[in-house]
C-alpha positions in Angstrom: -39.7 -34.4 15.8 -39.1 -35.3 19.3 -38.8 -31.8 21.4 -35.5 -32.6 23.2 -34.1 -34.3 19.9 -35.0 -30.9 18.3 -33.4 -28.7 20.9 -30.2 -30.8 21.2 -30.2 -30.4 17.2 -30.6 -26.4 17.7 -27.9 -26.8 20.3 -25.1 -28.1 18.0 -26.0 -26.0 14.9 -25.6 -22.8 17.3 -22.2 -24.1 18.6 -20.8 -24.9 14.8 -22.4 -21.3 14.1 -20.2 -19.6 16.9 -17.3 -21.5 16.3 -17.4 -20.3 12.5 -18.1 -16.7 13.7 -15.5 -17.2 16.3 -13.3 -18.2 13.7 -13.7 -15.7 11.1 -13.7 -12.6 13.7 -10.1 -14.3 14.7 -9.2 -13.8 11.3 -10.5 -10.2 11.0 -9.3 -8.7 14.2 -6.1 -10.1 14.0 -3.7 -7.8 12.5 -1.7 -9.2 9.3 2.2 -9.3 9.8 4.6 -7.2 7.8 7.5 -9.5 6.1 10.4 -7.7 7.9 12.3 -8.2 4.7 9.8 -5.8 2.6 11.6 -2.6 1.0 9.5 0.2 1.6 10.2 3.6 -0.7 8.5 7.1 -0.3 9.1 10.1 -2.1 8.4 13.8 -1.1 7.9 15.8 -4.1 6.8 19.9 -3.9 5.7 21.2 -6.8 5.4 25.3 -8.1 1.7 24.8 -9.4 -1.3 22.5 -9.5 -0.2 22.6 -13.4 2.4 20.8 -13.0 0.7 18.9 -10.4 -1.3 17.5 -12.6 1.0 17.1 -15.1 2.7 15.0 -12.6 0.0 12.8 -11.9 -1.0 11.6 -15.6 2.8 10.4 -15.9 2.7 8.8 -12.4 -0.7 7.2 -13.5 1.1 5.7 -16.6 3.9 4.2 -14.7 1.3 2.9 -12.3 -0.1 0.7 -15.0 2.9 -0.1 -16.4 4.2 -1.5 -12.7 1.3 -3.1 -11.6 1.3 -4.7 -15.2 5.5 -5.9 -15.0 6.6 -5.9 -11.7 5.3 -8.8 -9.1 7.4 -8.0 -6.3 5.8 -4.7 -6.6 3.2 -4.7 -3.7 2.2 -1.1 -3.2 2.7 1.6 -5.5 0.5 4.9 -4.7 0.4 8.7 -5.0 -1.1 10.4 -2.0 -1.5 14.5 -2.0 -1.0 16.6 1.6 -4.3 17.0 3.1 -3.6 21.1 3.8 -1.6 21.6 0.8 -2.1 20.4 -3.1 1.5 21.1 -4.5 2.9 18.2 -2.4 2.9 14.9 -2.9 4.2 11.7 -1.4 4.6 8.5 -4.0 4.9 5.3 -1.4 6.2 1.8 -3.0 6.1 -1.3 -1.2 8.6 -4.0 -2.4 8.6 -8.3 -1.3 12.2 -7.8 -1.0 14.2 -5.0 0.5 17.4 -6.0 -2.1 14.7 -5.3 -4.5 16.7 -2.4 -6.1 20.5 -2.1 -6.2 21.0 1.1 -7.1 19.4 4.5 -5.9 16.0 4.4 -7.0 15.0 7.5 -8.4 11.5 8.2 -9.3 12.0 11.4 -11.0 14.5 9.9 -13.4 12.4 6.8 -13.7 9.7 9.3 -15.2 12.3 11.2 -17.3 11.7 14.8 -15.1 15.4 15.5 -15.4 14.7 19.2 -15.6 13.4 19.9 -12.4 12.4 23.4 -13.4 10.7 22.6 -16.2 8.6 20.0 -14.5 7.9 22.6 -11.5 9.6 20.4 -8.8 10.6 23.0 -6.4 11.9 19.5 -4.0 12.1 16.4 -3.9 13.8 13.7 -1.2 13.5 10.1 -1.2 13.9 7.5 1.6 13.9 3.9 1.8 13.1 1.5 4.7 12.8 -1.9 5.8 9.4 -3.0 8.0 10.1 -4.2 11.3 6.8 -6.5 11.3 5.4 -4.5 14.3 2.1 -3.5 13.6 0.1 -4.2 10.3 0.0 -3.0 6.3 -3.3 -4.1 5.3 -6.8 -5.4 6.8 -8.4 -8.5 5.0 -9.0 -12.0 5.6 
């Protein structure tokens, strides 16, 4: 092959490889946007033991699979325990749509935990909020 037709081939497949790198870095670095309308629920729950932690946690697992399984608008739905301290937890929901629920949504009555002092719930508070799209949820391409 002719040595300049060679390098001007080298040339051009090393600008179509930066401009696909290029690209795909775009892509990665660039934070994903929130939909402003997304519902957003956490719930703070204290518990008297790591009995009834775990207790806690194969119910919440159960209702996990049964929301992943049923409920599309569902994008989130996770059970996170405090770093310094095992007897609380936080259960964070992320919804498509913040009318998503019309009434309170209560996750201990969702999981039939009426009795709070049979179930060792020494607390519990839940909030609901609405992204601002300011910032980014996730990471992905």
């Amino acid at each position: 092959m002719n040595p300049s037709l060679k390098f001007a081939a080298t040339i051009s497949v090393s600008a179509i490889f930066g401009a696909v790198i290029s690209d795909l870095l775009a892509k990665v670095l660039t934070p994903k946007k929130c939909n402003p309308s997304c519902l957003i629920v956490i719930h703070m729950i204290r518990f008297s033991s790591l009995e009834k932690v775990f207790a806690f946690k194969e119910l919440w697992e159960e209702l996990a699979n049964a929301c992943y399984g049923g409920a599309s608008d569902c994008l989130s739905f996770e059970l996170s325990t405090r770093v310094d301290d095992e007897l609380e937890l936080i259960a964070f929901e992320r919804y498509a749509k913040s009318g998503y629920f019309k009434d309170d949504h209560d996750l201990l009555q969702a999981l039939e935990l009426t009795d709070r002092e049979e179930s060792g719930i020494l607390a519990y508070e839940v909030k609901r909020y609405v992204e601002t799209d300011l910032g980014h949820m996730e990471r992905g391409l």
